[in-house]
C-alpha positions in Angstrom: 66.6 117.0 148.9 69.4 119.6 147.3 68.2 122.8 145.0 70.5 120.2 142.4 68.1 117.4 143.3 64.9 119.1 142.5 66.2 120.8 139.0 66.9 117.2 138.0 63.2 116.5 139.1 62.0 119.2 137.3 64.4 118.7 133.8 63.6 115.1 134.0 59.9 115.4 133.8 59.8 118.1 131.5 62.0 116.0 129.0 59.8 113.1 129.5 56.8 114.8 128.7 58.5 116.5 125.2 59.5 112.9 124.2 56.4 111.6 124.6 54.2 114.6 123.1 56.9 115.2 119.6 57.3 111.4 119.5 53.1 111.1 119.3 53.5 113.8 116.4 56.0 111.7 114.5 58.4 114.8 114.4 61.6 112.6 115.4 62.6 109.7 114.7 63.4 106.4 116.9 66.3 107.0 118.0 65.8 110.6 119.1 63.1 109.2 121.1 65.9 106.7 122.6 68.0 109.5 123.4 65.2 111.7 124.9 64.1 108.2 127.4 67.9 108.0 127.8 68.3 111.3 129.3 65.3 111.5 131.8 66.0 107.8 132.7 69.8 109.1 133.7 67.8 112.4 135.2 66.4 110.0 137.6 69.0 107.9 138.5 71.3 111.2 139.5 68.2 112.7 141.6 67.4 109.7 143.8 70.7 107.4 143.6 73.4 110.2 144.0 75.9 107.2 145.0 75.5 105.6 141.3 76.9 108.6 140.1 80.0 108.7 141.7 80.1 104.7 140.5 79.7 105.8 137.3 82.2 109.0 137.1 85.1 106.4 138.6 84.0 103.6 136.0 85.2 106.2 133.4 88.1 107.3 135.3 86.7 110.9 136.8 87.6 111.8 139.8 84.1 114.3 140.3 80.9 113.0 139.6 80.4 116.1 138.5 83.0 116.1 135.4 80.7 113.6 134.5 77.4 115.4 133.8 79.5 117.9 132.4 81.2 115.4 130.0 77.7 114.2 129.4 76.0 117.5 128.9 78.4 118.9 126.7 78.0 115.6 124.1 74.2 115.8 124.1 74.5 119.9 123.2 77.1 118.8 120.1 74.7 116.0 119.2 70.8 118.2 118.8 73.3 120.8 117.7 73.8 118.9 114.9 70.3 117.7 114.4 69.3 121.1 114.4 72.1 122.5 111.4 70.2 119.0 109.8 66.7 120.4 110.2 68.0 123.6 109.0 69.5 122.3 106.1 66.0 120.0 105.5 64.5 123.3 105.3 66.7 125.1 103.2 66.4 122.5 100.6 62.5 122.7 101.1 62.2 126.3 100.2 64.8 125.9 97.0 62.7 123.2 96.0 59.1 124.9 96.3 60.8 127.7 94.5 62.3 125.6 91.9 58.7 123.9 91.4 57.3 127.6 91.0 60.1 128.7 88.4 59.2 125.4 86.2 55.6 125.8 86.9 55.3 129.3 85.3 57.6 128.7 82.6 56.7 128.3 79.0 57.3 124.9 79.1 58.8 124.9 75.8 60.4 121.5 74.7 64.0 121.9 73.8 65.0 120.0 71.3 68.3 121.0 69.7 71.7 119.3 69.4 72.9 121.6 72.4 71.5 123.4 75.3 73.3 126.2 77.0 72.4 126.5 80.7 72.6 129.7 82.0 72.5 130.9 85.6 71.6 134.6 86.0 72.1 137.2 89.2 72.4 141.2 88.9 74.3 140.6 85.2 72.6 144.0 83.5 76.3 145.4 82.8 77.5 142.1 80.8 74.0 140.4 79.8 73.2 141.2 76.5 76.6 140.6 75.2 76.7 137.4 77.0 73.7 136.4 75.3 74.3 137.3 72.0 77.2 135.0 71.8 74.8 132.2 72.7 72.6 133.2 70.7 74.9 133.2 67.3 75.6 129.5 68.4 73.4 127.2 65.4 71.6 124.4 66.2 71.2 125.5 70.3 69.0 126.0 73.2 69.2 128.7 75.9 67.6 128.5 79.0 68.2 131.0 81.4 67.6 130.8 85.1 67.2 134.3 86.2 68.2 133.8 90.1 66.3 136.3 91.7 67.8 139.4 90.1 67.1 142.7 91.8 68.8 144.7 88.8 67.8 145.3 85.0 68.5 141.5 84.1 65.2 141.0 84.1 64.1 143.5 82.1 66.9 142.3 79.6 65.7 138.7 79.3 62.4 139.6 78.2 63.9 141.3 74.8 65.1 138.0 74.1 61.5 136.2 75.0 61.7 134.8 71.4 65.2 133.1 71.9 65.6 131.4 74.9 63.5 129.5 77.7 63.6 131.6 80.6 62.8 130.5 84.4 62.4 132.7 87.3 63.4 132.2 91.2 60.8 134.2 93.1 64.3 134.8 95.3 67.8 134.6 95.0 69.1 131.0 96.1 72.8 131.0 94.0 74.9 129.3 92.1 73.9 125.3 93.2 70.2 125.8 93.3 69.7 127.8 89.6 71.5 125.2 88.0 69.3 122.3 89.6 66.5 124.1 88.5 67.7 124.2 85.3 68.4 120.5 85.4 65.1 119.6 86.1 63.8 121.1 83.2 66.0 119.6 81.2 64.8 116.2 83.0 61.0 117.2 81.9 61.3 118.7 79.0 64.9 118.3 76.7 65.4 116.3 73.8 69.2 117.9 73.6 72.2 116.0 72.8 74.6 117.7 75.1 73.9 119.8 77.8 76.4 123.1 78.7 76.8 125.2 81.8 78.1 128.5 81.0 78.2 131.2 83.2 76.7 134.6 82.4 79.6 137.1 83.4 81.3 137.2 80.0 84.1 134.9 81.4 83.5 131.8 79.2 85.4 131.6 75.6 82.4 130.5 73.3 85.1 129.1 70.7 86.3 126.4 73.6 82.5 125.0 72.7 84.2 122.9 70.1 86.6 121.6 72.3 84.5 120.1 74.4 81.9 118.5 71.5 84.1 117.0 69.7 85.5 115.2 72.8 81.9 113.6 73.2 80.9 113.0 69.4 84.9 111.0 69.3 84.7 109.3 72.3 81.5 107.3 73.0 82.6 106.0 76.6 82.8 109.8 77.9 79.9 111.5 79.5 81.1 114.6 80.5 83.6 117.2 79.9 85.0 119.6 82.2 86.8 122.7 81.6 90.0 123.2 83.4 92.4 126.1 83.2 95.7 124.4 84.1 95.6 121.2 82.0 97.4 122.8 79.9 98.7 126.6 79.4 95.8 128.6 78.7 94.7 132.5 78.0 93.7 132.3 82.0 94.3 135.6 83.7 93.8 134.3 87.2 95.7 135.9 90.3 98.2 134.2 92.7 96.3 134.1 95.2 93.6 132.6 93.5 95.4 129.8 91.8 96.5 129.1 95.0 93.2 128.6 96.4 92.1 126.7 93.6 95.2 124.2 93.6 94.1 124.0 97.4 90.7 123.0 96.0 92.3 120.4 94.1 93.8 118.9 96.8 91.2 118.7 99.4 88.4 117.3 96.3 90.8 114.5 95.9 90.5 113.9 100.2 87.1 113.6 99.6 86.0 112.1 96.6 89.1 110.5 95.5 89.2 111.7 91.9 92.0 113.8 90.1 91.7 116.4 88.5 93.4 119.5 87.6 90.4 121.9 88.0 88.1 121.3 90.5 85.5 124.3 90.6 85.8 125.4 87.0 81.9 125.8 85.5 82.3 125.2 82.2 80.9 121.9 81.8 79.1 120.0 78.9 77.1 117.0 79.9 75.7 114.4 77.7 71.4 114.7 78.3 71.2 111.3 79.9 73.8 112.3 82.2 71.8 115.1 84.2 69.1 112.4 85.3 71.9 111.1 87.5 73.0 114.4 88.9 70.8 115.7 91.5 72.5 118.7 93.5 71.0 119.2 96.9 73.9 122.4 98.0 72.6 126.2 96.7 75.6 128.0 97.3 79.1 128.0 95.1 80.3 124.7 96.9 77.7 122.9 94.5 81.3 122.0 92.6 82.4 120.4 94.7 79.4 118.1 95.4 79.1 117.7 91.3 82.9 116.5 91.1 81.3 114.0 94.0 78.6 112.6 92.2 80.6 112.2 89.5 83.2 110.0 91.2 80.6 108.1 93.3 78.4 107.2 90.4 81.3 106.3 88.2 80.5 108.9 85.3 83.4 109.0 83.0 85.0 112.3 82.2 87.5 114.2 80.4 89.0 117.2 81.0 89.7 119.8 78.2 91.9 123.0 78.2 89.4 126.5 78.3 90.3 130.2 78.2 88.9 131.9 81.1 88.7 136.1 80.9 89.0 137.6 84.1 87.8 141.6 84.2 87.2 143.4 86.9 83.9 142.7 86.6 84.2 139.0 86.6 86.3 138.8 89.7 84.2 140.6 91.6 81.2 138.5 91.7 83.1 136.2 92.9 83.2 134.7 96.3 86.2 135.6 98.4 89.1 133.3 99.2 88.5 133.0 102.8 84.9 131.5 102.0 86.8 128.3 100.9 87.3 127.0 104.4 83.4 127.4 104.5 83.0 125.8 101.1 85.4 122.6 102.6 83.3 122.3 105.9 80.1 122.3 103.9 81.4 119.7 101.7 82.5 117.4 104.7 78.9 118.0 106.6 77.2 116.7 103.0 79.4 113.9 103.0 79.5 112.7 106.5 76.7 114.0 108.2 74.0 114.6 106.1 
């Protein structure tokens, strides 16, 4: 017996005893277990019948046996390397939820109950909050609720002089852009009696006077459930940069590859949603690429939707919260692995 012989040996027991011992803890599923058997099972066959091997590698056309376990080898690392991104992403989704449940939990628990309900996401905004704000809050007949993400800066601080005027929900710790918002749709879910449910972002970027825009859309047309803002429907007060629109258009593109639905702004987060809407909208990605999973659920649940011409104001402010251009490769491979894989 080779040193090659007696690693087999060795990797084939120790794999057969981690089957059997995470298997008996119900930590994997079925078919992990089949692929764990599979493995020790082919361990075996390699240690004590080196011939079948060679059978084997010229069955698939290899002229080494060897190219074979490396063949093999290398399609067992891609698979548990994507079952552990999956467990990864299981527990990133755990922790945004516990945090979520905390935010609610320790909320006032106010019932909102106005025609319209602005939705505010909030991160490190102290230079632009309370002008941000006060737009909202000269709005009649509305609801604010706030999710302060985690802020590290005087945010905070600034929310609580408005204690009287909006609903206000904390993250414990910053989890972005996705994540606030579905904590602010479950709220909604528990406790909103609103009409129409906004998404306005709190870096002064928004144009408060589009608001009617997008209303009057839903109060005329009773077959549309949501609105969404776009920038290039039409020739807007936009300032955004070449490179950016480029980017964007990009965007366009690739959300029509996957979700097969037109549009002519795909990440834009000016949004109203009628209330009953938001009960079909569960987002499950944290980070900025929760647009593109939206746009998703929107075109694989069939929700009807209009889009309506807004004015966005860039400042140097504004643009530099946002995420750089080279993060949308990242934002199309996380899109694909919720699509595909998840």
């Amino acid at each position: 017996m080779n040193l090659l012989q007696v690693f087999f040996i060795v990797s084939a027991i120790v794999i057969f005893i981690l089957a059997f011992d995470i298997a008996k803890k119900q930590k994997f599923n079925a078919l992990h277990f089949l692929i764990f058997i599979s493995v020790w099972i082919a361990l075996a066959l390699f240690t004590f019948f080196p011939n079948f091997l060679n059978t084997l590698g010229w069955f698939f056309g290899l002229q080494r046996w060897a190219d074979l376990l490396v063949y093999a080898s290398i399609i067992f690392l891609l698979y548990f390397s994507l079952l552990l991104l999956s467990k990864v992403e299981n527990n990133r989704e755990d922790i945004s939820r516990l945090i979520r449940e905390m935010a609610i939990e320790n909320s006032s628990k106010k019932i909102l109950s106005q025609d319209v309900c602005f939705l505010v996401r909030v991160y490190n905004e102290e230079q632009v909050l309370e002008d941000t704000i006060n737009k909202l809050v000269s709005q009649k007949n509305t609801d604010i609720l706030i999710v302060n993400d985690g802020s590290t800066d005087k945010s905070r601080k600034i929310l609580t002089w408005y204690s009287d005027k909006i609903t206000l929900l904390n993250h414990s710790k910053n989890r972005w852009w996705g994540a606030a918002l579905e904590t602010g749709f479950e709220y909604i879910r528990r406790y909103s009696e609103n009409k129409y449910i906004v998404t306005f972002d709190a870096d002064g970027q928004h144009d408060i006077n589009d608001l009617d825009n997008f209303l009057n859309v839903l109060k005329n047309n009773e077959n549309i459930d949501v609105v969404l803002g776009s920038r290039f429907i039409t020739k807007t007060n936009t300032n955004v940069g070449l490179i950016r629109k480029i980017v964007l258009k990009l965007g366009i593109l690739f959300t029509f590859f996957i979700s097969n639905i037109k549009l002519t702004d795909a990440h834009n987060g000016y949004r109203v949603f009628r209330r009953e809407i938001i009960d079909k909208i569960r987002l499950t990605i944290d980070d900025m690429w929760y647009a593109s999973e939206m746009i998703d659920i929107i075109a694989t649940k069939k929700i009807s939707f209009m889009e309506v011409p807004v004015n966005i104001k860039y400042t140097t402010y504004s643009m530099s919260k946002w995420q750089k251009s080279s993060n949308a490769i990242n934002i199309a491979l996380k899109m694909i692995w919720t699509k595909f894989f998840k």
